[in-house]
PDB file of the backbone (N, CA, C, O) and the ligand in Angstrom, with CONECT records:
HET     ZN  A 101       1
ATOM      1  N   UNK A   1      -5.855  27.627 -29.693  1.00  0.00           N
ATOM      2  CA  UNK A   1      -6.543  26.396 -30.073  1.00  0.00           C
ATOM      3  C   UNK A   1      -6.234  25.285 -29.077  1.00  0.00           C
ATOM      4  O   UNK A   1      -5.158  24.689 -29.115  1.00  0.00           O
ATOM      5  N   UNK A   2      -7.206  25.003 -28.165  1.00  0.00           N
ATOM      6  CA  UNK A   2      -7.112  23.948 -27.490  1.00  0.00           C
ATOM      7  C   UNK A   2      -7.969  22.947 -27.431  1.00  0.00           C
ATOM      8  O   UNK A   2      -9.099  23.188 -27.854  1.00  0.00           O
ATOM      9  N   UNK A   3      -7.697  21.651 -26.933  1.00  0.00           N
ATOM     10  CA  UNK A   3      -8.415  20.680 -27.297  1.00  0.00           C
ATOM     11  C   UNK A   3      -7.577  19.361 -28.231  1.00  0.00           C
ATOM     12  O   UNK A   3      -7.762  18.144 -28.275  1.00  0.00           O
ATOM     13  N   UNK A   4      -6.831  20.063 -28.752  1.00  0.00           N
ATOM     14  CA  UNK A   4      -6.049  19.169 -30.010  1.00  0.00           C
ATOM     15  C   UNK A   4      -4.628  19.216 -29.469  1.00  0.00           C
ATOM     16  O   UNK A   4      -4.088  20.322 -29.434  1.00  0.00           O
ATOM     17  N   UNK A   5      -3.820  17.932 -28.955  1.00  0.00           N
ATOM     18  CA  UNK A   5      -2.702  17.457 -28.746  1.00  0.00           C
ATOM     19  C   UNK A   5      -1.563  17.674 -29.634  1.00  0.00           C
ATOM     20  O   UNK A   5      -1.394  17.225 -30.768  1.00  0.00           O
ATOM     21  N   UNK A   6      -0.949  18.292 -29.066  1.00  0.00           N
ATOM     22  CA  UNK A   6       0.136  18.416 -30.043  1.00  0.00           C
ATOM     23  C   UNK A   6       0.902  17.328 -30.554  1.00  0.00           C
ATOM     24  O   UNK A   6       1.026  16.444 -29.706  1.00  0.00           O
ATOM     25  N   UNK A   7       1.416  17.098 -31.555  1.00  0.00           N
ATOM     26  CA  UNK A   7       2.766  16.015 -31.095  1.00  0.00           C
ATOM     27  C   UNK A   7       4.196  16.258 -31.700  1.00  0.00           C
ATOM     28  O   UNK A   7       4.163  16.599 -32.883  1.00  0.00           O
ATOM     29  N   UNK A   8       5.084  16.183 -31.298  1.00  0.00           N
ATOM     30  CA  UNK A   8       6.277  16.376 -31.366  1.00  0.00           C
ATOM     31  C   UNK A   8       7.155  16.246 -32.950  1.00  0.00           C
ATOM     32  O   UNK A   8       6.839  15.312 -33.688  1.00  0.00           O
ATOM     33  N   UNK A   9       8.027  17.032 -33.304  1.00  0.00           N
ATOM     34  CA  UNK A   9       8.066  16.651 -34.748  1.00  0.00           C
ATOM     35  C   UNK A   9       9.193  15.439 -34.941  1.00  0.00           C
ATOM     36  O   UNK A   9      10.038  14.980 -34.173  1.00  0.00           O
ATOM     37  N   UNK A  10       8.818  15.124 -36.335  1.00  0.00           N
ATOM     38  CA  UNK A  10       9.743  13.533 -36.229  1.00  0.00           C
ATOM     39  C   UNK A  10      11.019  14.209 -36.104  1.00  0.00           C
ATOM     40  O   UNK A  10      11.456  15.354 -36.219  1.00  0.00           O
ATOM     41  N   UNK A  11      11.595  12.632 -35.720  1.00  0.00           N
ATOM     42  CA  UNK A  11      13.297  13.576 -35.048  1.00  0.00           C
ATOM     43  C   UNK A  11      13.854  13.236 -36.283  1.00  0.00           C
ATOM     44  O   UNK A  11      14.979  13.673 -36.527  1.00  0.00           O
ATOM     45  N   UNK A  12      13.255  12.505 -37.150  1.00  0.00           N
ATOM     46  CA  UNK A  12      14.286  12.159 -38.559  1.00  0.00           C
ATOM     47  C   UNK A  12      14.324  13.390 -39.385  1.00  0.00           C
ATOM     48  O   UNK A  12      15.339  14.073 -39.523  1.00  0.00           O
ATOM     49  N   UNK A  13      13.110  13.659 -39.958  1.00  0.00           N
ATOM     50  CA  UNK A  13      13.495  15.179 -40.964  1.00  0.00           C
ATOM     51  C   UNK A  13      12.440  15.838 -40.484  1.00  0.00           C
ATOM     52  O   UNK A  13      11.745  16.505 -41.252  1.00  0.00           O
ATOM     53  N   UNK A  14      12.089  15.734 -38.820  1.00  0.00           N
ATOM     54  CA  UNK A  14      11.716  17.308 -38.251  1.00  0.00           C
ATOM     55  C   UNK A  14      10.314  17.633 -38.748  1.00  0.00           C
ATOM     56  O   UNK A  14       9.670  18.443 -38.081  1.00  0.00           O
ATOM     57  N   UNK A  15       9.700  17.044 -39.958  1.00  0.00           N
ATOM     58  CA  UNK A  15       8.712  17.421 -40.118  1.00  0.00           C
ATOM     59  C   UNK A  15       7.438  16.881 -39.009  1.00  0.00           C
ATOM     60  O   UNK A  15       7.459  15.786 -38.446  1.00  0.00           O
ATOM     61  N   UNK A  16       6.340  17.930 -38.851  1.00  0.00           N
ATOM     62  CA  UNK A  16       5.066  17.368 -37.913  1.00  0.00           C
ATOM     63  C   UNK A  16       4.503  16.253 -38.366  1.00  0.00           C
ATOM     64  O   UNK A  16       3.985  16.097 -39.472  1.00  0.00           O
ATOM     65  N   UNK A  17       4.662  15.069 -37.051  1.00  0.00           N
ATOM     66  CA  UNK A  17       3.559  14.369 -37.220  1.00  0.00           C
ATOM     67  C   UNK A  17       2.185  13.662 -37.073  1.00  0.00           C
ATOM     68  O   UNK A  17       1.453  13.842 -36.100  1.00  0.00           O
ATOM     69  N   UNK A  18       2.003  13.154 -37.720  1.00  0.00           N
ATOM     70  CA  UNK A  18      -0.159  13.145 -37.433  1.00  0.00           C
ATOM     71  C   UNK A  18       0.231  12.954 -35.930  1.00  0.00           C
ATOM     72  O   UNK A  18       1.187  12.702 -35.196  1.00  0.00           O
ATOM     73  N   UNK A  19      -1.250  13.261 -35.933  1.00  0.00           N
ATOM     74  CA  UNK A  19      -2.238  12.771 -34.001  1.00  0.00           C
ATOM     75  C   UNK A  19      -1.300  11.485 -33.909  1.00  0.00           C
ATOM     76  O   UNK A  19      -0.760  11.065 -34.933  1.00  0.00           O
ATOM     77  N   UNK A  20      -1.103  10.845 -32.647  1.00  0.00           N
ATOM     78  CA  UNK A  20      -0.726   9.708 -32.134  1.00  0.00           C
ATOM     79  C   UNK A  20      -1.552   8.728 -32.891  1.00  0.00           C
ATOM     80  O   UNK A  20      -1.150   7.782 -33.569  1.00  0.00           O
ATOM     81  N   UNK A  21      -2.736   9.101 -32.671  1.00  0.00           N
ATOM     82  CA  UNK A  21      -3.879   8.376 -32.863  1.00  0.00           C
ATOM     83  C   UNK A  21      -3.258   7.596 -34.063  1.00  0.00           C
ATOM     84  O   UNK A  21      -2.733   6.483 -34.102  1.00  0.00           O
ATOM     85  N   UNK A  22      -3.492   8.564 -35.062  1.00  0.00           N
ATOM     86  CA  UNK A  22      -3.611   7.921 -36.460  1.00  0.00           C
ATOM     87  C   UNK A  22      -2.065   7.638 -37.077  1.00  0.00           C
ATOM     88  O   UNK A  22      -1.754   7.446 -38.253  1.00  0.00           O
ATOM     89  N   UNK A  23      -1.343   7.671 -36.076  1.00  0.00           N
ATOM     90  CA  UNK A  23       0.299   7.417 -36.743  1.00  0.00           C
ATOM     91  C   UNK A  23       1.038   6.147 -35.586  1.00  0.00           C
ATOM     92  O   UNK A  23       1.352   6.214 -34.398  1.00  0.00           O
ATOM     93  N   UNK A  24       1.105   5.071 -36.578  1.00  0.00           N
ATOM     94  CA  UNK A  24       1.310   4.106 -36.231  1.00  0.00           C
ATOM     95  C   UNK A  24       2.848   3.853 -36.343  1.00  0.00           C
ATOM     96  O   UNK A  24       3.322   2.754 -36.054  1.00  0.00           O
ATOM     97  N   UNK A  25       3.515   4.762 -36.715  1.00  0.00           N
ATOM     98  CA  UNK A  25       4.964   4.651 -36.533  1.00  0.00           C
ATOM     99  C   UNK A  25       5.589   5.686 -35.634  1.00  0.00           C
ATOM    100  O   UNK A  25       6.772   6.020 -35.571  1.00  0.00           O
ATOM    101  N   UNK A  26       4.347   6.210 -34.818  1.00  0.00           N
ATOM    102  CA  UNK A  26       5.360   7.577 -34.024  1.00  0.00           C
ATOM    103  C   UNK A  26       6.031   6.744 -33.289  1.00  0.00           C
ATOM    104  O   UNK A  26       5.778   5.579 -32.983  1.00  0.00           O
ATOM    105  N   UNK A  27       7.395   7.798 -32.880  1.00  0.00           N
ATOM    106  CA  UNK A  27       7.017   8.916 -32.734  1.00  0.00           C
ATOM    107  C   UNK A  27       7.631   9.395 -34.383  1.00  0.00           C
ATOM    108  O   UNK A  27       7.846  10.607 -34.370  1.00  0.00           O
ATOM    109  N   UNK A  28       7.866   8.943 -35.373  1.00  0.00           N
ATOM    110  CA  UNK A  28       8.199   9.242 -36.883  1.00  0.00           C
ATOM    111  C   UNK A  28       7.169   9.744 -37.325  1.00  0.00           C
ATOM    112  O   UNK A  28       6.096   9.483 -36.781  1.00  0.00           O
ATOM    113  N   UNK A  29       7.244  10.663 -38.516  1.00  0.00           N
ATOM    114  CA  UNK A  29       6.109  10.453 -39.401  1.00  0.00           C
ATOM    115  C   UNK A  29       5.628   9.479 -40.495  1.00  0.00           C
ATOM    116  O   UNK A  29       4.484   9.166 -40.824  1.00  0.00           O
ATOM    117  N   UNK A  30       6.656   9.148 -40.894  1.00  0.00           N
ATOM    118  CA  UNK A  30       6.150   7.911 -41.487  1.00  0.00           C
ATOM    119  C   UNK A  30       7.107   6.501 -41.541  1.00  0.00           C
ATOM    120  O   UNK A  30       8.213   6.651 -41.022  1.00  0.00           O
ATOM    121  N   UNK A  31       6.877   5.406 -41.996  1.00  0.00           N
ATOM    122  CA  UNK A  31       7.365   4.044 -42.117  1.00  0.00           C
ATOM    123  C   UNK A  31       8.919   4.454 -42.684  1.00  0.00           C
ATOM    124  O   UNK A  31       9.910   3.811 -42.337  1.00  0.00           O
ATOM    125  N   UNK A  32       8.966   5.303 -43.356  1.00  0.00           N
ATOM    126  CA  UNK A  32      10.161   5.551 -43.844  1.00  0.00           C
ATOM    127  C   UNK A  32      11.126   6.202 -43.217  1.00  0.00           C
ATOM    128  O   UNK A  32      12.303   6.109 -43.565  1.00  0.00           O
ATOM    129  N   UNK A  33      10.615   7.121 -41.963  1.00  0.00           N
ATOM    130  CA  UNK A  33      11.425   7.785 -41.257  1.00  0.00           C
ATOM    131  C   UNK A  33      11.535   6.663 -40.409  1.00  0.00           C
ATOM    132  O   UNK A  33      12.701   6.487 -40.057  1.00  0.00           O
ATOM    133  N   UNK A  34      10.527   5.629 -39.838  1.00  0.00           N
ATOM    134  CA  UNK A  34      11.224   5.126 -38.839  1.00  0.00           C
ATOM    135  C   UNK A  34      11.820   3.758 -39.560  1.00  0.00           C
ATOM    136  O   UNK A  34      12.214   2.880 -38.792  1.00  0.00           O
ATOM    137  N   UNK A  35      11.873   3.617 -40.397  1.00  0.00           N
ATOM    138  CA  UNK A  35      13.274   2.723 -41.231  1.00  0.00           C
ATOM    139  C   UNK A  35      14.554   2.976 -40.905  1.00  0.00           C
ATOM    140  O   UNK A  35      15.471   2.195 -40.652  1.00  0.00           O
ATOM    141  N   UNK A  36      14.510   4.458 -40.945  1.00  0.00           N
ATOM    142  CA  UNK A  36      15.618   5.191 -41.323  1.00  0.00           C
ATOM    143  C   UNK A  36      16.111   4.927 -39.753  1.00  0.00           C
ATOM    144  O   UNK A  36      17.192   4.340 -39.711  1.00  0.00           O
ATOM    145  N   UNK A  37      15.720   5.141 -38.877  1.00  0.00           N
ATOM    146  CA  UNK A  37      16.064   5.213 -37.661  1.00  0.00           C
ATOM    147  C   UNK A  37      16.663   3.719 -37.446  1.00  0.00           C
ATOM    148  O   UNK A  37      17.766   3.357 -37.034  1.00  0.00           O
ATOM    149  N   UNK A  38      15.268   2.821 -37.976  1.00  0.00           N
ATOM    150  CA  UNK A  38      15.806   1.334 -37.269  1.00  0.00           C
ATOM    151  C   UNK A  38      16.986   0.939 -38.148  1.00  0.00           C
ATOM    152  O   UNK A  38      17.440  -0.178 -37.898  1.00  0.00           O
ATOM    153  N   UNK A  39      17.454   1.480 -38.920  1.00  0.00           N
ATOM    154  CA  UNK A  39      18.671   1.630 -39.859  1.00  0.00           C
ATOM    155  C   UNK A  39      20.424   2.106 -39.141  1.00  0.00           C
ATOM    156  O   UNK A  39      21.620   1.864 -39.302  1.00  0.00           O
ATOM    157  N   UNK A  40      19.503   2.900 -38.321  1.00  0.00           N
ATOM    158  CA  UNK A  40      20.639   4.056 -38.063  1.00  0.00           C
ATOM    159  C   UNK A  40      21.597   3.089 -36.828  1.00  0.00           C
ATOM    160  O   UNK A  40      22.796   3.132 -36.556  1.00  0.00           O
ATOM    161  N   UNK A  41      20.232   2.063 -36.146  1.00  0.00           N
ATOM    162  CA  UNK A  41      20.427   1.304 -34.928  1.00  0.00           C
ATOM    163  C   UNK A  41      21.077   0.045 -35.324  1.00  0.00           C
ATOM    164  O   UNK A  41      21.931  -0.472 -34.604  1.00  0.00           O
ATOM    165  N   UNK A  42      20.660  -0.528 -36.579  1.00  0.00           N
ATOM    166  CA  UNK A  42      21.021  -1.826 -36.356  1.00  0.00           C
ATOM    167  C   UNK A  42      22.638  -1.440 -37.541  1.00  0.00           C
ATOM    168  O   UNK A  42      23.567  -2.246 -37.583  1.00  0.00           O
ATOM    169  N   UNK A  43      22.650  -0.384 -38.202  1.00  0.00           N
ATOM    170  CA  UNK A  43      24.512   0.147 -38.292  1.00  0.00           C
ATOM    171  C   UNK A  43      25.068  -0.017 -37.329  1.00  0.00           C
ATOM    172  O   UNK A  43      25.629  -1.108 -37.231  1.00  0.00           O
ATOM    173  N   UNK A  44      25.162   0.721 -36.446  1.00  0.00           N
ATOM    174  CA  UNK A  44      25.500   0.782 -34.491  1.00  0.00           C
ATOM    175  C   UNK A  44      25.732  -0.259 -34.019  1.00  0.00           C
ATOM    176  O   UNK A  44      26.774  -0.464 -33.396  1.00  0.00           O
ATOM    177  N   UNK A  45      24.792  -1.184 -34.210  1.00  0.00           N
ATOM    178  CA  UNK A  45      25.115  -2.414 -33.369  1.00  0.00           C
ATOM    179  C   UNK A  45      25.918  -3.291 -34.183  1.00  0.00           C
ATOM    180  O   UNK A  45      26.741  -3.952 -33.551  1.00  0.00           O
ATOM    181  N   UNK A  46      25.872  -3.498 -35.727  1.00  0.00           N
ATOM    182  CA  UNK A  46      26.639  -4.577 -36.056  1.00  0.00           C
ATOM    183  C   UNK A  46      28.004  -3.609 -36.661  1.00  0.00           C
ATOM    184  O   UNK A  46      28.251  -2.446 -36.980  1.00  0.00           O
ATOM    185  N   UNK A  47      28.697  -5.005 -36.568  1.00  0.00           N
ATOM    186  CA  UNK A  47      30.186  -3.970 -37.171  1.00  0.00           C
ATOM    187  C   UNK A  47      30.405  -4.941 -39.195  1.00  0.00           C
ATOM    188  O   UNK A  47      30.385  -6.059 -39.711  1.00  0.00           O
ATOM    189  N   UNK A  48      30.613  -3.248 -39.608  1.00  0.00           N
ATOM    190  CA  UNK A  48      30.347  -3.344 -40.790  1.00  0.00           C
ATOM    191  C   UNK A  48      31.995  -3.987 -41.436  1.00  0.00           C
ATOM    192  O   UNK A  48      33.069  -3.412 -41.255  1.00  0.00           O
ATOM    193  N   UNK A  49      31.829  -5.121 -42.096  1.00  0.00           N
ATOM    194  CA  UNK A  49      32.948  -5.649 -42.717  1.00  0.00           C
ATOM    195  C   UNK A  49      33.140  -4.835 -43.792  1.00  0.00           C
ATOM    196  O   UNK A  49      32.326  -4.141 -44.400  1.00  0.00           O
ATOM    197  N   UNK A  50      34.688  -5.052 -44.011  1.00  0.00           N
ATOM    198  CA  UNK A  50      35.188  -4.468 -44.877  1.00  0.00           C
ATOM    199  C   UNK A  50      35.000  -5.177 -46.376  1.00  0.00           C
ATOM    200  O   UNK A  50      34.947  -6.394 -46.559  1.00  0.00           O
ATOM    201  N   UNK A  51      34.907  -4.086 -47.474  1.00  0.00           N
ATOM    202  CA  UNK A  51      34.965  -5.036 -48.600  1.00  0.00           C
ATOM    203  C   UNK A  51      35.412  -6.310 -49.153  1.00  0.00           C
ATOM    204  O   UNK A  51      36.312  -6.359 -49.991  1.00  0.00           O
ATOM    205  N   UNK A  52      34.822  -7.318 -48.717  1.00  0.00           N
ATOM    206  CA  UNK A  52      35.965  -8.654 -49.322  1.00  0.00           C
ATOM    207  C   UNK A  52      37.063  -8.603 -48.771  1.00  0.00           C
ATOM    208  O   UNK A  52      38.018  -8.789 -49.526  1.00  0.00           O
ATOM    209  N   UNK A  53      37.367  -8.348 -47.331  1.00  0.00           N
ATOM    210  CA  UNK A  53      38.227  -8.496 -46.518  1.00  0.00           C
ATOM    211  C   UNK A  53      38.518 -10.089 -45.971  1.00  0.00           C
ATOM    212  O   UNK A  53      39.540 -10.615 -45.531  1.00  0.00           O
ATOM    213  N   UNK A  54      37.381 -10.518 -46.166  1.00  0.00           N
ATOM    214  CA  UNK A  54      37.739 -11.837 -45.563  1.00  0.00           C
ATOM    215  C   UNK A  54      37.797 -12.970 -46.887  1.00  0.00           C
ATOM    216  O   UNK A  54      38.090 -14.123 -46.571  1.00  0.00           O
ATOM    217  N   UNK A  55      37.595 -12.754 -47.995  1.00  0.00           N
ATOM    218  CA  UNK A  55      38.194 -13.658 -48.949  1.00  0.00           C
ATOM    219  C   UNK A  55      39.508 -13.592 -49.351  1.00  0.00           C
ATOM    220  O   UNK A  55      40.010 -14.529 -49.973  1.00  0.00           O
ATOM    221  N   UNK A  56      40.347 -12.238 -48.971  1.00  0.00           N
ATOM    222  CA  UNK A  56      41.778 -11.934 -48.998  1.00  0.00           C
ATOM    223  C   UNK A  56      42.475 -12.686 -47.524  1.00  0.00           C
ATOM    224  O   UNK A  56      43.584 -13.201 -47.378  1.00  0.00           O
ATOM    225  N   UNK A  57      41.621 -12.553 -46.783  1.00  0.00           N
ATOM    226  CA  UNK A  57      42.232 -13.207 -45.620  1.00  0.00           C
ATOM    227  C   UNK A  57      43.521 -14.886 -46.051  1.00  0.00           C
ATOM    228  O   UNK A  57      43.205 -15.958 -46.567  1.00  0.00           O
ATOM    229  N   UNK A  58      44.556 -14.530 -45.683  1.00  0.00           N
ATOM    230  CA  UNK A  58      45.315 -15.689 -45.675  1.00  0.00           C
ATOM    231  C   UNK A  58      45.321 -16.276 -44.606  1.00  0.00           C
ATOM    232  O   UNK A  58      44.974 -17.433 -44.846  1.00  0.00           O
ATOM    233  N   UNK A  59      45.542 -16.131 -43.411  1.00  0.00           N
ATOM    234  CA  UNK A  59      45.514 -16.641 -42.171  1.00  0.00           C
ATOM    235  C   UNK A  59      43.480 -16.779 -41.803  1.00  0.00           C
ATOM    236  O   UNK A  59      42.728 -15.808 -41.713  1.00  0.00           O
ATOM    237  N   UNK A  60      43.144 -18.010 -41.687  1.00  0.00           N
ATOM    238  CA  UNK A  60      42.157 -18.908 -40.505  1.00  0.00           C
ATOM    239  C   UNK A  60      41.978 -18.084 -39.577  1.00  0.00           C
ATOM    240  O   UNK A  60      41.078 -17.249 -39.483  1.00  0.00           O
ATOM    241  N   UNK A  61      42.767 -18.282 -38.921  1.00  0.00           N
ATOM    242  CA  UNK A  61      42.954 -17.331 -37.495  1.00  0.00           C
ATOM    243  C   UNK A  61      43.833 -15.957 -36.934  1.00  0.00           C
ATOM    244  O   UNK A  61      45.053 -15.865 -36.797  1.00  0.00           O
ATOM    245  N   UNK A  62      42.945 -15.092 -36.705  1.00  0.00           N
ATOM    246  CA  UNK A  62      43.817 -13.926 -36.347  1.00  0.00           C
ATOM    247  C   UNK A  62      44.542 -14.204 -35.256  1.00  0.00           C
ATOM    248  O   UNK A  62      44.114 -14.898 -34.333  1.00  0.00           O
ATOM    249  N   UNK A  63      46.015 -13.531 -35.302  1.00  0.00           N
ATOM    250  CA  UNK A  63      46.840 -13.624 -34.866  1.00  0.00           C
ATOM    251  C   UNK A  63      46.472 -12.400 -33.457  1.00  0.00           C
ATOM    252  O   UNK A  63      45.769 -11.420 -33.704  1.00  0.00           O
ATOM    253  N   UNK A  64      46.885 -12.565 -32.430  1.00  0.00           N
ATOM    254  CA  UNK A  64      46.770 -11.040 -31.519  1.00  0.00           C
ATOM    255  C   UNK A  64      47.662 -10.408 -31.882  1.00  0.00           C
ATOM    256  O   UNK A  64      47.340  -9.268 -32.217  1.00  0.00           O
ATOM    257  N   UNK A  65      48.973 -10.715 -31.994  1.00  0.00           N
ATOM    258  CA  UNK A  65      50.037 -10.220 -32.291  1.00  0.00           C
ATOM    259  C   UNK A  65      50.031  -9.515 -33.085  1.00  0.00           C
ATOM    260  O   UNK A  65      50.490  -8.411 -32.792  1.00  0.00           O
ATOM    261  N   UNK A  66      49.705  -9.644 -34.013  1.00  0.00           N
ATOM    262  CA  UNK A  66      49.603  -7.912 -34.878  1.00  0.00           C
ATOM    263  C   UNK A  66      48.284  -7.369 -35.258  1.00  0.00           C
ATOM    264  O   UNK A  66      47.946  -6.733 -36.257  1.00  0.00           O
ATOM    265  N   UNK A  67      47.394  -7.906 -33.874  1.00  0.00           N
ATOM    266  CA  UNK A  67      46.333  -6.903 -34.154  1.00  0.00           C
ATOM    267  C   UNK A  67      46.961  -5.282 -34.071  1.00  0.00           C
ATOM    268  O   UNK A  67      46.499  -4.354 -34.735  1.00  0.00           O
ATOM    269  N   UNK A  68      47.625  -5.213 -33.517  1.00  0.00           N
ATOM    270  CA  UNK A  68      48.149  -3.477 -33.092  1.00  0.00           C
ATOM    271  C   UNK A  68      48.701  -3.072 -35.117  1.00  0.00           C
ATOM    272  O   UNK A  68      48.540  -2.080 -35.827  1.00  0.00           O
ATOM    273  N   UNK A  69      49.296  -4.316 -35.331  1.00  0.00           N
ATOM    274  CA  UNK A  69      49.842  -3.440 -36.565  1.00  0.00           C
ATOM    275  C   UNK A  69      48.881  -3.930 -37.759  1.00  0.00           C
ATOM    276  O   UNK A  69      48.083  -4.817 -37.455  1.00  0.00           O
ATOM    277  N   UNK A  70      48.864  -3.383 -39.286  1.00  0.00           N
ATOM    278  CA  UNK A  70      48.705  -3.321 -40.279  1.00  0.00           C
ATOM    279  C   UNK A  70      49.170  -4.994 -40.999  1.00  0.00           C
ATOM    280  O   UNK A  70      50.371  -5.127 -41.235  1.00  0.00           O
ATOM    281  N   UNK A  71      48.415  -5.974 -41.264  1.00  0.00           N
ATOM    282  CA  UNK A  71      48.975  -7.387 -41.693  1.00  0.00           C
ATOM    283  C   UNK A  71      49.728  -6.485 -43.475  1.00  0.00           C
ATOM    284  O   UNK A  71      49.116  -5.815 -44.308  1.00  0.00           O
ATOM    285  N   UNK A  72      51.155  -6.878 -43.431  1.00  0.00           N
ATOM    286  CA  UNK A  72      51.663  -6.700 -44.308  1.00  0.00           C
ATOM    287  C   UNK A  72      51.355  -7.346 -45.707  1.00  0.00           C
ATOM    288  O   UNK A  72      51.980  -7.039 -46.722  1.00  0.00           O
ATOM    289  N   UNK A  73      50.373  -8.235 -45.673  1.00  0.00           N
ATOM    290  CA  UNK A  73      49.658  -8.782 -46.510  1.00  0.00           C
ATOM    291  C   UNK A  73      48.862  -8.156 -47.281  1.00  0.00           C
ATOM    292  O   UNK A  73      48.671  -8.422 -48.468  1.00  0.00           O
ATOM    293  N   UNK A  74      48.238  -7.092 -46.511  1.00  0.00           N
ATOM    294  CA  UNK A  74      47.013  -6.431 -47.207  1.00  0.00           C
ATOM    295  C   UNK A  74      47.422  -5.292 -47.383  1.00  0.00           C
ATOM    296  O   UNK A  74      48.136  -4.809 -46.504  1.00  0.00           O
ATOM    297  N   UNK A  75      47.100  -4.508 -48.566  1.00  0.00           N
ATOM    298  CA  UNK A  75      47.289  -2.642 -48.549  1.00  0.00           C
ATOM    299  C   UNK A  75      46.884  -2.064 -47.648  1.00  0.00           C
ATOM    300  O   UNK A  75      45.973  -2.419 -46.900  1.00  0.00           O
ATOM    301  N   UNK A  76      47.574  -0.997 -47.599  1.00  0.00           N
ATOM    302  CA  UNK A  76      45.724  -0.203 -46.901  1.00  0.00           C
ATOM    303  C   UNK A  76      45.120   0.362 -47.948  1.00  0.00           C
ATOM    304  O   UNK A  76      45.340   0.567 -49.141  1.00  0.00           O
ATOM    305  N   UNK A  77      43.762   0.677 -46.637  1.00  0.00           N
ATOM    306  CA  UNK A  77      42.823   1.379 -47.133  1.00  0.00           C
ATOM    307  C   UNK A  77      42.752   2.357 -48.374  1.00  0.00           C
ATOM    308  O   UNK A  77      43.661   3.164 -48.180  1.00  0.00           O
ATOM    309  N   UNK A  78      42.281   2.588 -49.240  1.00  0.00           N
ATOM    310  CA  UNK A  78      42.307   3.252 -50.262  1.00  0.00           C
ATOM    311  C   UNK A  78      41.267   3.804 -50.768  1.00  0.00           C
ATOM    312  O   UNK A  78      40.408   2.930 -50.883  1.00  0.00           O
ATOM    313  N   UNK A  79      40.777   5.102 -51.244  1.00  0.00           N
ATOM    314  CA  UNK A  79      39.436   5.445 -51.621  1.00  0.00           C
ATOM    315  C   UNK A  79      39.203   4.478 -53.384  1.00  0.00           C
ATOM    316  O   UNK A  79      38.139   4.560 -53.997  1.00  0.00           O
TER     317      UNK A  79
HETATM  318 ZN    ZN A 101       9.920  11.961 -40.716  1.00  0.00          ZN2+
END
């Protein structure tokens, strides 16, 4: 069958999508796959705060000095 362009499958869940033509979010198949993507990008770029990390904050200003260590102030991490 020739004549008809292939196009590549979405890279989000792989499934085929329409003609170029008629898909206005390729290379996705749909608005939702490429959400998902512009999702995946703007995670990546911003850095995700920690829960209410900064209303526990006692110190204004971070110290350098113990960026290397654990502020004895706070627990750690915990599921
Ligand atoms: Zn998709």
């Amino acid at each position: 069958m020739s004549g008809q362009s292939k196009t590549p499958p979405c890279p989000i869940c792989t499934k085929p999508t329409p003609p170029k033509a008629l898909n206005r979010f390729a290379p996705f198949c749909s608005r939702r796959c490429a959400d998902l993507d512009l999702g995946k990008w703007l995670k990546g770029g911003y850095a995700i705060p920690g829960p209410e990390a900064e209303s526990t904050s006692k110190n204004p200003l971070p110290s350098p000095a113990n960026d290397h260590f654990a502020d004895p102030g706070q627990p750690p991490e915990e599921e």
